[in-house]
PyMOL CGO cylinders between C-alpha atoms (Angstrom):
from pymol import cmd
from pymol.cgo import CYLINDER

trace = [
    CYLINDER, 18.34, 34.91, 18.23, 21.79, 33.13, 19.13, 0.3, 1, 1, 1, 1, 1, 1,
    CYLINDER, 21.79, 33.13, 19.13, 21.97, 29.63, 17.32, 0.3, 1, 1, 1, 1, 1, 1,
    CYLINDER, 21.97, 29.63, 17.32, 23.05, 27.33, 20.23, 0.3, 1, 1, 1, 1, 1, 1,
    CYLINDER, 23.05, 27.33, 20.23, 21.33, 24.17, 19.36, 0.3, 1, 1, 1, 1, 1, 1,
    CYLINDER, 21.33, 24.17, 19.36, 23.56, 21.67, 17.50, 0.3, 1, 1, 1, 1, 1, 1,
    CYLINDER, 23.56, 21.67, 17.50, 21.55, 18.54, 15.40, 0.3, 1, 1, 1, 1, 1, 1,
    CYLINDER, 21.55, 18.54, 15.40, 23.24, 15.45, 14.49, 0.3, 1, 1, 1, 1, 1, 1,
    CYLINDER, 23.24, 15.45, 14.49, 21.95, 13.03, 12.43, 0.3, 1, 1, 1, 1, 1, 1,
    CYLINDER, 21.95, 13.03, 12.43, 22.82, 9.72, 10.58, 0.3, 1, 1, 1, 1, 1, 1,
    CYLINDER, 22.82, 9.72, 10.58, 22.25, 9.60, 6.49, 0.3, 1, 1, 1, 1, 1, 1,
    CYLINDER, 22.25, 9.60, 6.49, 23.60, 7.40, 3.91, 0.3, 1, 1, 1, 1, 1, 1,
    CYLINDER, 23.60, 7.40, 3.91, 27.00, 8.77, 2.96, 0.3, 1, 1, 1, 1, 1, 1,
    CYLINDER, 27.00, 8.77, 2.96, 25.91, 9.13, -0.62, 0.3, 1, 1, 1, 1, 1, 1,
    CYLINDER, 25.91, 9.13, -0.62, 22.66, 11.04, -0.10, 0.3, 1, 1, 1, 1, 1, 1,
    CYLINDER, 22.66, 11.04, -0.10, 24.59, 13.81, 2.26, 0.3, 1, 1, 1, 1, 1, 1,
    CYLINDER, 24.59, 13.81, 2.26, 27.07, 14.18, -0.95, 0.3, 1, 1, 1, 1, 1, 1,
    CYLINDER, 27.07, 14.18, -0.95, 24.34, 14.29, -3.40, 0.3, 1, 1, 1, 1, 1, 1,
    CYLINDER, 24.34, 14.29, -3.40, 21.92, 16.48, -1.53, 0.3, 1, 1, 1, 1, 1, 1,
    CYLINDER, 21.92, 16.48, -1.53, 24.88, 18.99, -0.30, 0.3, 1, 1, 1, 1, 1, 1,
    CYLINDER, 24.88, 18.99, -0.30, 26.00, 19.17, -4.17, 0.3, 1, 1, 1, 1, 1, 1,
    CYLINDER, 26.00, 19.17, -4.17, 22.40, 19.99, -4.82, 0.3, 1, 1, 1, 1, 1, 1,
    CYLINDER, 22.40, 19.99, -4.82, 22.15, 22.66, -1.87, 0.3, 1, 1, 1, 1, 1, 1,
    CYLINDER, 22.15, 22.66, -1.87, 25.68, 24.06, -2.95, 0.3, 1, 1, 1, 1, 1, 1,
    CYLINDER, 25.68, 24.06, -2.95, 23.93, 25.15, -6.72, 0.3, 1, 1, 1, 1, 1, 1,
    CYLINDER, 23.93, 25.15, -6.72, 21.17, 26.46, -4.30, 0.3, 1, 1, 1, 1, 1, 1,
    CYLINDER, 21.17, 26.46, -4.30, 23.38, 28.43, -2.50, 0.3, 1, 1, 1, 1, 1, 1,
    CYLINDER, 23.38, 28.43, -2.50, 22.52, 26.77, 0.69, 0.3, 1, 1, 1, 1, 1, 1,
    CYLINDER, 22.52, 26.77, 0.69, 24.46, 25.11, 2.93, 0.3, 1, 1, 1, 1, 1, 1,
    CYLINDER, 24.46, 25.11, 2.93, 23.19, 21.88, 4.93, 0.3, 1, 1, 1, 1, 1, 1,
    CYLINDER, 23.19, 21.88, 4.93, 22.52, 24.25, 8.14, 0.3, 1, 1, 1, 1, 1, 1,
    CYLINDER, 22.52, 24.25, 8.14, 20.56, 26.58, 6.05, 0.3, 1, 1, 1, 1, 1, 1,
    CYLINDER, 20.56, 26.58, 6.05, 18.83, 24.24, 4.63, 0.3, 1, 1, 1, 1, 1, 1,
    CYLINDER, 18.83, 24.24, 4.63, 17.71, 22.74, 8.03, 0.3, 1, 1, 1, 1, 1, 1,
    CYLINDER, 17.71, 22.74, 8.03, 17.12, 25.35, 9.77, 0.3, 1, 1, 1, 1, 1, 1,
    CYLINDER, 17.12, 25.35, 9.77, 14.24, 26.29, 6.30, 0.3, 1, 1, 1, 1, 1, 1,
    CYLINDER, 14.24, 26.29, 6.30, 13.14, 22.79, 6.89, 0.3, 1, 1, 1, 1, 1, 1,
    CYLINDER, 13.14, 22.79, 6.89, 12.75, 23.21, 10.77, 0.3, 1, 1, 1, 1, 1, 1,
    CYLINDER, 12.75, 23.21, 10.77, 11.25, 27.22, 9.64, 0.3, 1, 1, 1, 1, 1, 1,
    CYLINDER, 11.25, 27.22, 9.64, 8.39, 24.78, 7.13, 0.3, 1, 1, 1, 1, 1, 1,
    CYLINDER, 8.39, 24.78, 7.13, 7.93, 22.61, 9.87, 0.3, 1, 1, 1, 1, 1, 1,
    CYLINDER, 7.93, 22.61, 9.87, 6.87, 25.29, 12.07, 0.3, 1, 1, 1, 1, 1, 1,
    CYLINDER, 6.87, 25.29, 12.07, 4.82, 26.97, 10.12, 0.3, 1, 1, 1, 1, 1, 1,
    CYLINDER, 4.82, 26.97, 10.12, 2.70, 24.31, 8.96, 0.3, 1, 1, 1, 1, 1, 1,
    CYLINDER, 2.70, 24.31, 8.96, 2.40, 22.60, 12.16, 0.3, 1, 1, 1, 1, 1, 1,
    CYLINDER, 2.40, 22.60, 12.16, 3.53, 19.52, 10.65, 0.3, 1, 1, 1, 1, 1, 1,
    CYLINDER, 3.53, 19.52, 10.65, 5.76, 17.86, 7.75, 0.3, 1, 1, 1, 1, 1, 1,
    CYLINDER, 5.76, 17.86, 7.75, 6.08, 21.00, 4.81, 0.3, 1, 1, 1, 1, 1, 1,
    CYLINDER, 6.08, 21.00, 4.81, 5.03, 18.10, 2.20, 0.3, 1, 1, 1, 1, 1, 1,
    CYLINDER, 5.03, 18.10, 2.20, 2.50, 15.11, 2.01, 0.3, 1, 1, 1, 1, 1, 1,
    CYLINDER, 2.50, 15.11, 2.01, 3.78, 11.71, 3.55, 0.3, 1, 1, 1, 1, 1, 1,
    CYLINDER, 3.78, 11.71, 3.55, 2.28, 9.00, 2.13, 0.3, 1, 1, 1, 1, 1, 1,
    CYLINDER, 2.28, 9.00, 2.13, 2.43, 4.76, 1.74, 0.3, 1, 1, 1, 1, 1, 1,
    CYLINDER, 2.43, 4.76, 1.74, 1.52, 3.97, -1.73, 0.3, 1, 1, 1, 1, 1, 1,
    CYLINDER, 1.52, 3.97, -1.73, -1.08, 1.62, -2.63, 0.3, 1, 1, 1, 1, 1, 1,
    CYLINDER, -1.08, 1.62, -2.63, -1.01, -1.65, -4.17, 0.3, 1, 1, 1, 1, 1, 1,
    CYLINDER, -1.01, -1.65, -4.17, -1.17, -0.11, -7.71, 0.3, 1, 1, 1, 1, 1, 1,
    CYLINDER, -1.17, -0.11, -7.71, 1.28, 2.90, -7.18, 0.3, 1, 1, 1, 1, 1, 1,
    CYLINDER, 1.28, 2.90, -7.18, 4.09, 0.67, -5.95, 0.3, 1, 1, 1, 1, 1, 1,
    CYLINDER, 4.09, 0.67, -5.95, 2.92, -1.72, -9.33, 0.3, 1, 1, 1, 1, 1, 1,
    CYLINDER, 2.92, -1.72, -9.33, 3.75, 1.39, -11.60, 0.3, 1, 1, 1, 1, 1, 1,
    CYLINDER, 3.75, 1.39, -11.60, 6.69, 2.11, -9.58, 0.3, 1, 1, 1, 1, 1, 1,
    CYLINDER, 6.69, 2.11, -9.58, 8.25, -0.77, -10.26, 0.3, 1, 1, 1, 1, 1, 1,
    CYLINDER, 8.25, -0.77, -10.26, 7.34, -1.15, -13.64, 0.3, 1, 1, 1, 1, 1, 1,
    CYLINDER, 7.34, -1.15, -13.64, 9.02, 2.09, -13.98, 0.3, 1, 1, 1, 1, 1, 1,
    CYLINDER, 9.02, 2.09, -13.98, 12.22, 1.60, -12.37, 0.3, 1, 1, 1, 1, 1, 1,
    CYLINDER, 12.22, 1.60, -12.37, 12.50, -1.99, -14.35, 0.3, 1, 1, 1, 1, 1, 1,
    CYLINDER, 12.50, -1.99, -14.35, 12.21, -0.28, -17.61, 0.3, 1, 1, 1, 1, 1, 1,
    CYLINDER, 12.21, -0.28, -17.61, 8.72, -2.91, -18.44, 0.3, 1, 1, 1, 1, 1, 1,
    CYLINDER, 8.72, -2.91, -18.44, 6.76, -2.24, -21.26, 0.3, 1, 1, 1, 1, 1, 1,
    CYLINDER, 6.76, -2.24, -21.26, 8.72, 0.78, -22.57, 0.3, 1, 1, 1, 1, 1, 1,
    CYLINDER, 8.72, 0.78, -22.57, 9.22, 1.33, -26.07, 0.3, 1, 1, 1, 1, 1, 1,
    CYLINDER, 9.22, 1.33, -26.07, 11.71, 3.15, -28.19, 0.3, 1, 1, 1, 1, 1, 1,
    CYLINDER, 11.71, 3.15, -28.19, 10.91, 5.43, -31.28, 0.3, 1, 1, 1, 1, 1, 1,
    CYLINDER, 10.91, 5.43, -31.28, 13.29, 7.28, -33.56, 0.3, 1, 1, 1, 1, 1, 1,
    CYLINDER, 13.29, 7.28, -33.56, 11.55, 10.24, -34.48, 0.3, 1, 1, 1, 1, 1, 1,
    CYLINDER, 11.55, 10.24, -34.48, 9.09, 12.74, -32.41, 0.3, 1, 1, 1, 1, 1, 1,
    CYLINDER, 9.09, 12.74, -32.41, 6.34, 11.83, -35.66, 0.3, 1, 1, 1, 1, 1, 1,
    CYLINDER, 6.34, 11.83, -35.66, 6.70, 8.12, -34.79, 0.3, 1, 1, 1, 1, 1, 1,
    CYLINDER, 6.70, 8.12, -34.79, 6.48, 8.87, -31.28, 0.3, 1, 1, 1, 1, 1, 1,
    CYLINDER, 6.48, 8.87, -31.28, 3.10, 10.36, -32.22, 0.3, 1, 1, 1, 1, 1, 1,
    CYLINDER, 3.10, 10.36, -32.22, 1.69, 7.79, -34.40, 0.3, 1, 1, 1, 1, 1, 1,
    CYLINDER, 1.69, 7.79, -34.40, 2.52, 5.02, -32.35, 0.3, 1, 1, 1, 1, 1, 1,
    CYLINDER, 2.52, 5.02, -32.35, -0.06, 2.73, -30.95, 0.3, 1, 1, 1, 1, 1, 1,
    CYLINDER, -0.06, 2.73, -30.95, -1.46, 3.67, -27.15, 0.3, 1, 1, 1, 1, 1, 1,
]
cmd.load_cgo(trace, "trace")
């Protein structure tokens, strides 16, 4: 089938660098990787991947994680294993 349809769309100007460097080491380029998107889409009659709001306690963790909270350093793998849970 002819490709005749043209999509535009808006994205940050860092996120269509980093995900084209990422589709370039896949071999992909940003129309082949839509058109496998819009290919997922179709075939599972809906988004190819779950879509979700986190709860109260996700978002928590999330943060927590991103902030670097309650995160400890250890020199060796042994005292990695011996530490305190």
């Amino acid at each position: 089938m002819a490709k005749t349809e043209t999509i535009r769309a808006r994205v940050e100007p860092e996120l269509k660098h980093q995900a084209e460097a990422l589709l370039r080491e896949l071999g992909l380029s940003a129309t082949e990787a839509i058109t496998l998107f819009y290919r997922q889409v179709t075939m599972h009659r809906g988004l190819p991947f779950e879509v979700k709001i986190p709860n109260a306690e996700t978002t928590e963790a999330l943060h927590q994680a991103e902030s670097g909270a309650d995160l400890s350093e250890y020199a060796t793998l042994e005292e990695l294993k011996t530490a305190p849970r």
